[in-house]
C-alpha positions as a LaTeX table, in Angstrom:
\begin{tabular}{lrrr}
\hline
Residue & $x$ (\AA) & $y$ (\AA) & $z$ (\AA) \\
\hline
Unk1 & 86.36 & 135.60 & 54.00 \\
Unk2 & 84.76 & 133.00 & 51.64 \\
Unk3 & 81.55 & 131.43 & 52.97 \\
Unk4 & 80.97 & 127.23 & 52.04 \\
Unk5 & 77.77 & 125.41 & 52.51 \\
Unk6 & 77.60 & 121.85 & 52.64 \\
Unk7 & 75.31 & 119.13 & 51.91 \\
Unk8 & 75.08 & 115.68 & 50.65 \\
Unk9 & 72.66 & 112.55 & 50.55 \\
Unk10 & 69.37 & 114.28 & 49.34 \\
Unk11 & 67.90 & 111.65 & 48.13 \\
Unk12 & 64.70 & 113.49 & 46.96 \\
Unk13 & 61.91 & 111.62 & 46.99 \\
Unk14 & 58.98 & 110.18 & 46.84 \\
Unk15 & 59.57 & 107.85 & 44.07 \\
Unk16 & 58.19 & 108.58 & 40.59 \\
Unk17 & 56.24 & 105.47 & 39.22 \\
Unk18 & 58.20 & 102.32 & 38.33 \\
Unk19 & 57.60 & 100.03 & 35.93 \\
Unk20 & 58.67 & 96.36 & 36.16 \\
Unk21 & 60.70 & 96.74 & 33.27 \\
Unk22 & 63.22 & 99.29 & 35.29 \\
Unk23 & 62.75 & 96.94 & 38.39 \\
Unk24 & 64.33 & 94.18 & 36.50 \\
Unk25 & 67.92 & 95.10 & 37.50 \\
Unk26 & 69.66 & 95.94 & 40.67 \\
Unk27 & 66.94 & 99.20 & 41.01 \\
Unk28 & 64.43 & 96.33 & 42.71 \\
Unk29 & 66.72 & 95.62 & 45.73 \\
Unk30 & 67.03 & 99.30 & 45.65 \\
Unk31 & 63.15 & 99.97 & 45.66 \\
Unk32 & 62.56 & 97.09 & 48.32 \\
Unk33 & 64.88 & 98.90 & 51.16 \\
Unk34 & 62.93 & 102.60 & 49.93 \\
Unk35 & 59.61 & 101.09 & 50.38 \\
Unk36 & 60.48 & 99.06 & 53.55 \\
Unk37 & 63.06 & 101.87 & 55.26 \\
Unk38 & 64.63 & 104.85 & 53.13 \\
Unk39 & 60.74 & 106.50 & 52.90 \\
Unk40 & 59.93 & 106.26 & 56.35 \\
Unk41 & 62.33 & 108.64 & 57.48 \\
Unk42 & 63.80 & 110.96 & 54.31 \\
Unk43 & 61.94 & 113.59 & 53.83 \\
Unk44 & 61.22 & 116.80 & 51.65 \\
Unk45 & 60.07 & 118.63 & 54.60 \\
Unk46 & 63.56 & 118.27 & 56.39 \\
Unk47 & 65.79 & 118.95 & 52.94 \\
Unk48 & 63.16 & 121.93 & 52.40 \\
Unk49 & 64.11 & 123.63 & 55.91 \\
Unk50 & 67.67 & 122.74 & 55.44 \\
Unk51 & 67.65 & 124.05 & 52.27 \\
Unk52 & 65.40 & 127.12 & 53.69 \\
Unk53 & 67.71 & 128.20 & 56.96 \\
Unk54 & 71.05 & 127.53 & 54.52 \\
Unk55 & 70.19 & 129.94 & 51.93 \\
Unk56 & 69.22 & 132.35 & 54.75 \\
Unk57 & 72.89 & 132.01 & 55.81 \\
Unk58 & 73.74 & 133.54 & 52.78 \\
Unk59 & 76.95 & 131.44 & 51.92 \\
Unk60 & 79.24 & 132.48 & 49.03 \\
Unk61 & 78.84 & 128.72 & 47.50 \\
Unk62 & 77.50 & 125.55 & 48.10 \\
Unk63 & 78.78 & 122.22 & 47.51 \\
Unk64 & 76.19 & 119.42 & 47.15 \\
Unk65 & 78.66 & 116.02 & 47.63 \\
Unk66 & 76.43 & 113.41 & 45.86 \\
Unk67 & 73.54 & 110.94 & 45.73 \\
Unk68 & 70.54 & 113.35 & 44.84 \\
Unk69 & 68.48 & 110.44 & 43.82 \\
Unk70 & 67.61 & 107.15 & 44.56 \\
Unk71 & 67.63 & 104.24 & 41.92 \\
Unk72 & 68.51 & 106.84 & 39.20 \\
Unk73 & 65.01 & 106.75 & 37.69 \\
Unk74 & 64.49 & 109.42 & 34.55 \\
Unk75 & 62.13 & 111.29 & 36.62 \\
Unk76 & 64.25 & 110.92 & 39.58 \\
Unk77 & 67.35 & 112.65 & 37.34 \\
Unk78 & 64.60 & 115.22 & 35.94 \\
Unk79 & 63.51 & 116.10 & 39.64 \\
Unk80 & 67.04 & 116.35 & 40.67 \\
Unk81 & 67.31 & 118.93 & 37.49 \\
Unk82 & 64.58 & 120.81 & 38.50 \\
Unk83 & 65.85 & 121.26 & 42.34 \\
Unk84 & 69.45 & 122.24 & 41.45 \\
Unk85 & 67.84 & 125.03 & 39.63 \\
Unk86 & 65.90 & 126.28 & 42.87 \\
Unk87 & 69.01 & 126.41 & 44.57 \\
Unk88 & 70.38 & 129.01 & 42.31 \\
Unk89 & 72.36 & 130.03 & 39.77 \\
Unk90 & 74.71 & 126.87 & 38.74 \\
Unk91 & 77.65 & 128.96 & 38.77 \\
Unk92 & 76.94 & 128.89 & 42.99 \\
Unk93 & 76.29 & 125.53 & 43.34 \\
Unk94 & 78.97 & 122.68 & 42.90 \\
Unk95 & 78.04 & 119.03 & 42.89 \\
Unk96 & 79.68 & 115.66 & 42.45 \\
Unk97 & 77.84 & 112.39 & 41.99 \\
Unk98 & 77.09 & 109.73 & 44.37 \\
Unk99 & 76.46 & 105.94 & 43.82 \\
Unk100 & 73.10 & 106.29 & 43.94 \\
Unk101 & 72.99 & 109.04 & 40.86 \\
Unk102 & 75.05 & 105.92 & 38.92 \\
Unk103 & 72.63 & 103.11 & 40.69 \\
Unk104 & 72.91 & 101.13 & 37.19 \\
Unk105 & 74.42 & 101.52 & 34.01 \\
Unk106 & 74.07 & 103.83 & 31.97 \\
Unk107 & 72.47 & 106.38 & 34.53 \\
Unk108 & 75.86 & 108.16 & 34.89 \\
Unk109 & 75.72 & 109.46 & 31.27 \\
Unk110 & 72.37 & 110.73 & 32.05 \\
Unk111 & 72.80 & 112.54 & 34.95 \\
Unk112 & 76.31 & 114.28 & 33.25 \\
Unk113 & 73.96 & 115.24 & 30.84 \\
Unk114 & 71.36 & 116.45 & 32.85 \\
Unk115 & 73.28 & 118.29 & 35.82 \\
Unk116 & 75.90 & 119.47 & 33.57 \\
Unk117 & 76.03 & 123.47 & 34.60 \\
Unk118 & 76.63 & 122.59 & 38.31 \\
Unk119 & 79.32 & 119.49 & 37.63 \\
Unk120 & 81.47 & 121.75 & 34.51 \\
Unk121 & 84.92 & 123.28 & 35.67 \\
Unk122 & 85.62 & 127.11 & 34.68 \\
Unk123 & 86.03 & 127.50 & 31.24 \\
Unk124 & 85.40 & 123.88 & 30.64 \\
Unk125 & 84.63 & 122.59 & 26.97 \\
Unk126 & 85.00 & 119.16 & 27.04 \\
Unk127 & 81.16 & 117.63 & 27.25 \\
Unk128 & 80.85 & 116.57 & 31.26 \\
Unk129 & 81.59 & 113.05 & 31.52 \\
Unk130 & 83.72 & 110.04 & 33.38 \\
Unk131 & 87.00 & 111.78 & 32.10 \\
Unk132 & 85.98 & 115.12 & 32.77 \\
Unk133 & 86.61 & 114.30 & 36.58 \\
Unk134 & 88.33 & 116.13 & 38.66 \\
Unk135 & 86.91 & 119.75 & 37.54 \\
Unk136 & 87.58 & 123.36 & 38.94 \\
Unk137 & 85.83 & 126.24 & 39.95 \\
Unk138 & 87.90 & 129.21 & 41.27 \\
Unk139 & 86.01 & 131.70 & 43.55 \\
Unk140 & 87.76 & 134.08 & 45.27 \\
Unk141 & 90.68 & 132.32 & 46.93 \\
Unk142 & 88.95 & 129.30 & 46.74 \\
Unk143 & 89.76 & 126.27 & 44.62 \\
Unk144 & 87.08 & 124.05 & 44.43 \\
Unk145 & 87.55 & 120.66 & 43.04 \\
Unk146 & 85.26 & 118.10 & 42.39 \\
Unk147 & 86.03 & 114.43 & 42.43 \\
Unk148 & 83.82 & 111.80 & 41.00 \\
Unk149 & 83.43 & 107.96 & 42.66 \\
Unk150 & 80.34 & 107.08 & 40.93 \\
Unk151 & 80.30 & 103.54 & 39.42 \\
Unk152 & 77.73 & 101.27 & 38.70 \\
Unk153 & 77.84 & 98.39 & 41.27 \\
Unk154 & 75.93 & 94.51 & 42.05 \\
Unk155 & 72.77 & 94.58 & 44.30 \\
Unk156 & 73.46 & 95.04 & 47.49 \\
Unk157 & 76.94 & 97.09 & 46.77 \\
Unk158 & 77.54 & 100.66 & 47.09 \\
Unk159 & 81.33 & 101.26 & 46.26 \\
Unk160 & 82.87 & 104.32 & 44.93 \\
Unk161 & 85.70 & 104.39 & 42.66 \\
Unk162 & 88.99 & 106.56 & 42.72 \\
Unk163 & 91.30 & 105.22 & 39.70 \\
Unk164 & 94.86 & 106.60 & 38.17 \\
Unk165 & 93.56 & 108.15 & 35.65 \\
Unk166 & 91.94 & 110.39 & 38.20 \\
Unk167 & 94.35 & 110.14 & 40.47 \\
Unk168 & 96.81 & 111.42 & 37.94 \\
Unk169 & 94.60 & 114.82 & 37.08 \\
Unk170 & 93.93 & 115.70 & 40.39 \\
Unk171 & 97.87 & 115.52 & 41.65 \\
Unk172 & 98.44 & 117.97 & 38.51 \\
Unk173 & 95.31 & 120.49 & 39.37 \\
Unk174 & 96.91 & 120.56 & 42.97 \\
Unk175 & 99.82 & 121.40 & 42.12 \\
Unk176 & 98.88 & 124.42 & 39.45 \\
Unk177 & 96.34 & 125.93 & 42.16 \\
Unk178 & 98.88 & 125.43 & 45.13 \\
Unk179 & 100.89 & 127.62 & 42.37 \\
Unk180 & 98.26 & 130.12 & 42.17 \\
Unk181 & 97.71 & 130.40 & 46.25 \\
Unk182 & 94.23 & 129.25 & 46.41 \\
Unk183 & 92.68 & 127.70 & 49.61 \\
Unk184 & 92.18 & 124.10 & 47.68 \\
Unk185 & 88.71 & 122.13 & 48.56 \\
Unk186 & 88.56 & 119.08 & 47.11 \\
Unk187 & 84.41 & 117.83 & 47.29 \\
Unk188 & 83.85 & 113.89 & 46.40 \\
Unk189 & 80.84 & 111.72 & 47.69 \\
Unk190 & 82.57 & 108.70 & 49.25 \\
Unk191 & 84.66 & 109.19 & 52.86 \\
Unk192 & 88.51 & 108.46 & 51.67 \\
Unk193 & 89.10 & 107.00 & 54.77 \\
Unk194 & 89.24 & 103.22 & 55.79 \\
Unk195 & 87.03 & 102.35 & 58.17 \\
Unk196 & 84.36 & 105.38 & 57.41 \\
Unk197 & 81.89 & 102.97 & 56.50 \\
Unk198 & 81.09 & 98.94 & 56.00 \\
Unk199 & 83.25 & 97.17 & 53.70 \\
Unk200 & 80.14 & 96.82 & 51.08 \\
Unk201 & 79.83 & 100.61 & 51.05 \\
Unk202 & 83.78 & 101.72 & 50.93 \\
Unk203 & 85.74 & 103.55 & 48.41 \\
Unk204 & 88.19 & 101.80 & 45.95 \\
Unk205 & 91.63 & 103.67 & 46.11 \\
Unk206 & 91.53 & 104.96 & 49.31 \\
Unk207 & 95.02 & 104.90 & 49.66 \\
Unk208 & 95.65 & 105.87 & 45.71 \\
Unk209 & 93.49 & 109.02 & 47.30 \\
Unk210 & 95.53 & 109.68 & 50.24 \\
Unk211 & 99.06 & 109.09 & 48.59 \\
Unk212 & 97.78 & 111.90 & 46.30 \\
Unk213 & 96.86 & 114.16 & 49.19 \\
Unk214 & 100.31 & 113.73 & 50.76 \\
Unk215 & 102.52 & 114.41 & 47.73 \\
Unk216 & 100.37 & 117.33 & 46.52 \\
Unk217 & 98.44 & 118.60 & 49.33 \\
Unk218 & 95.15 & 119.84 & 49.75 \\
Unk219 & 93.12 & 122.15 & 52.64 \\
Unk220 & 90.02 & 120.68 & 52.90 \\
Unk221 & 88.33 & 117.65 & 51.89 \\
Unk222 & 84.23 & 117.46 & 51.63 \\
Unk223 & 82.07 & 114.43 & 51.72 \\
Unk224 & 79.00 & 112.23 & 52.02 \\
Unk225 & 78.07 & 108.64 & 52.08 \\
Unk226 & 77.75 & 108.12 & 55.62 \\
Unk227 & 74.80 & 110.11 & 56.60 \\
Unk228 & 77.03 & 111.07 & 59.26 \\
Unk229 & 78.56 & 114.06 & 60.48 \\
Unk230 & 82.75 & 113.31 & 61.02 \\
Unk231 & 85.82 & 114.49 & 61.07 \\
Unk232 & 88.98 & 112.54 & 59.96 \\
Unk233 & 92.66 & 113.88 & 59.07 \\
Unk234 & 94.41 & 112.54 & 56.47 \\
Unk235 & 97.54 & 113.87 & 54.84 \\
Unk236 & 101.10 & 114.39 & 56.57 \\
Unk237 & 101.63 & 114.47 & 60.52 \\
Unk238 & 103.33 & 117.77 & 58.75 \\
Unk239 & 100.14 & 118.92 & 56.84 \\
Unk240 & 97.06 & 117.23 & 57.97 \\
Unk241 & 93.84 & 117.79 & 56.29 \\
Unk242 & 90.42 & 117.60 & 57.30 \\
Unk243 & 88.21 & 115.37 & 55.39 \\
Unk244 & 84.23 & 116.76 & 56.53 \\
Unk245 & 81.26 & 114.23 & 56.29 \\
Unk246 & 77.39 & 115.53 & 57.51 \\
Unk247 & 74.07 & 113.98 & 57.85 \\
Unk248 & 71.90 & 113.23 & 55.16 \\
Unk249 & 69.97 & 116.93 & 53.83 \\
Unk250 & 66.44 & 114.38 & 53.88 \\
Unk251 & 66.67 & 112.71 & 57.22 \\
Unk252 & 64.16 & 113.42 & 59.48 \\
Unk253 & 64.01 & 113.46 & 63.03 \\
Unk254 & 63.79 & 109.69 & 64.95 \\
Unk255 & 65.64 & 108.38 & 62.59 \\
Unk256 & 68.27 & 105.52 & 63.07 \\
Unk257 & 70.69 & 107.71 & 61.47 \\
Unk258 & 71.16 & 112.14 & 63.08 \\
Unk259 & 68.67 & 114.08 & 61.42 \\
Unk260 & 69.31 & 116.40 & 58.53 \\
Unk261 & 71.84 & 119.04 & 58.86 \\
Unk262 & 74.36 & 121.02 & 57.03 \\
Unk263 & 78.04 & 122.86 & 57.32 \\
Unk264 & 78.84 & 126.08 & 56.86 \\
Unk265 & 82.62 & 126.67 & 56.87 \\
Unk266 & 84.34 & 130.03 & 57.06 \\
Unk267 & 87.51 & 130.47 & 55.25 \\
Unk268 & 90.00 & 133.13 & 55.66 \\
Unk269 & 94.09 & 133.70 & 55.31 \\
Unk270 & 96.40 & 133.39 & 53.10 \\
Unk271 & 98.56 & 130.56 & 51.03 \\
Unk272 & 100.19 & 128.67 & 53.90 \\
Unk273 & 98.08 & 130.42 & 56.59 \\
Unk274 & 94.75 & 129.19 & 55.64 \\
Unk275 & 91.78 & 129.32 & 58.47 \\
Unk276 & 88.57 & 127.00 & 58.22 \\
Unk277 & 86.16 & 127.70 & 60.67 \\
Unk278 & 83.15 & 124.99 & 60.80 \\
Unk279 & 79.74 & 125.19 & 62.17 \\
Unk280 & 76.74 & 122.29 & 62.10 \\
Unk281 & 73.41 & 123.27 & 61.77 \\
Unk282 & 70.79 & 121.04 & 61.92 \\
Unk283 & 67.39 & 119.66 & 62.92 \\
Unk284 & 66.61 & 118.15 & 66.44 \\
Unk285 & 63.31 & 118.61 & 66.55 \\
Unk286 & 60.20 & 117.97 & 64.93 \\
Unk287 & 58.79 & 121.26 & 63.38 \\
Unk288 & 61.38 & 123.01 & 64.71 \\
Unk289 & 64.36 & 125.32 & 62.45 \\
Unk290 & 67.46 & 124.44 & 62.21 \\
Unk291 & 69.95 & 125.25 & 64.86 \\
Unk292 & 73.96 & 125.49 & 65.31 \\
Unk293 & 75.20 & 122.14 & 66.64 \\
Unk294 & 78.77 & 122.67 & 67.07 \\
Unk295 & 81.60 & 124.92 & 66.12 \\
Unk296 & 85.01 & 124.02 & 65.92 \\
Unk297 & 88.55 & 125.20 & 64.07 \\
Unk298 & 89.76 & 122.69 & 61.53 \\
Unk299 & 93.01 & 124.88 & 61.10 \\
Unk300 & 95.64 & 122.09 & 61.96 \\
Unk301 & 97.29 & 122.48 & 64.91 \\
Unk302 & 100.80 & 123.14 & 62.98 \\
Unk303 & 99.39 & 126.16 & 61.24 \\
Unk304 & 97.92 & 127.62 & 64.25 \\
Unk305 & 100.98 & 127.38 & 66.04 \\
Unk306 & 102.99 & 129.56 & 62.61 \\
Unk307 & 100.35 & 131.98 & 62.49 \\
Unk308 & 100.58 & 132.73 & 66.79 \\
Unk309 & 104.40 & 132.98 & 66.22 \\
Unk310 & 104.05 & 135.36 & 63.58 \\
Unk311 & 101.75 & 137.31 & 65.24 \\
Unk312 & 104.13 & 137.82 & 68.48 \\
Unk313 & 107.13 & 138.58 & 65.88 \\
\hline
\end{tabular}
């Protein structure tokens, strides 16, 4: 059994100093809504027990689905550096980027540069960069694949991208670790789902995204964005997969939005048999740990009805 933990939306904070010259630029809407909301209610203290009662779970890997900082600051990218490298050893941790690690241009470069041992694929020698998207890690019987939407946007815009050429490197990795038998997760920070979120925050090429996932197939499908913990299925009525969002890993409690939490998912099987098993953990109240939320079995219903006929053969 291979052991996944899940988080996205740290948003580590506070702020470093700003100067007006990195406030002229979409970064002072950006510091406005921090000073005015974001501050009030993300917090270290909540992504430190997350962080704290996660690694207690032990979990084979963890998969960190985007937007570690805020306006993309240097010292915001250097802090983010500095925290991935608490969490472990890089080849453990797995993370994609969110809008918010791109907030303006030029900040995606940065952070490739800066976080490149936990966004580099297995045996990877290409530099980590916009083409360098999707990338694989196999562990165990796990594929995981990570999927960058990160794009520069206009104030008041939070978009993620998903374009051909992407689109056209992910249908081939699919295919070659379908070939190999691997349980494929595919992590990415925007929900690639309509609907999921406001029209101003959605992803571009949701249904270049989901054509891919029908044709090629995938088992499980990790995000962020929302600060919400969901559930969709996309895919085939045949093959449905479960796309998995979760709170914000800084929220604290009394916020507008669920407090901090994380998943853990349990997978098990074999190729074509695959079990996920997912439980939330999170916070509910103040100064209190972490506790389990909700369990449920994302193995579609199609599979579990194959494996309970083989069983009785």
């Amino acid at each position: 059994m291979f052991r996944l933990a899940h988080i996205s939306d740290v948003h580590l904070g506070p702020l470093p100093p700003v100067t007006y010259r990195e406030l002229a630029s979409k970064r002072v809407t950006g510091y406005v809504n921090w000073q005015r909301n974001r501050r009030h209610f993300l917090h270290e203290g909540a992504l430190d027990t997350i962080v704290a009662d996660l690694q207690a779970a032990k979990p084979d890997h963890l998969a960190v689905t985007g937007d570690l900082v805020n306006l993309a600051l240097n010292g915001e990218i250097e802090l983010a550096r500095l925290w991935l490298e608490s969490l472990g050893n890089p080849a453990d941790v797995s993370v994609v980027p969110g809008n918010h690690d791109a907030y303006v241009p030029g900040a995606f470069d940065k952070i490739c540069m800066a976080w490149a041992p936990w966004m580099k694929g297995d045996g990877q020698t290409v530099p980590v960069g916009r083409h360098a998207f999707p990338y694989l890690r196999v562990r165990g019987e796990v594929a995981l694949i990570g999927v960058s939407t990160a794009r520069a946007t206009a104030p008041f815009m939070a978009n993620g991208f998903f374009r051909e050429g992407q689109a056209r490197r992910l249908s081939r990795m699919l295919d070659e670790t379908a070939a190999w038998g691997l349980c494929r997760v595919i992590m990415i920070h925007h929900p690639p789902v309509r609907g999921a979120v406001a029209q101003h925050k959605r992803l571009f090429g949701i249904s270049r995204f989901q054509r891919v996932i029908e044709r090629h197939g995938a088992e499980l499908i990790l995000h962020g964005h929302s600060h919400l913990p969901s559930l969709f299925w996309i895919g085939t009525a045949a093959k449905p997969v479960p796309a998995v969002g979760v709170s914000a890993a800084g929220q604290g409690v009394g916020g507008r939005n669920p407090a901090a939490q994380y998943n853990l998912l349990e997978i098990a099987g074999q190729p074509g048999a695959w079990q996920i098993h997912l439980a939330r953990h999170g916070l509910t109240t103040i100064g209190a740990p972490p506790s389990k939320l909700i369990e449920m079995d994302l193995t579609p219903y199609s599979a579990r009805v194959s494996q309970a006929a083989a069983s009785r053969s």
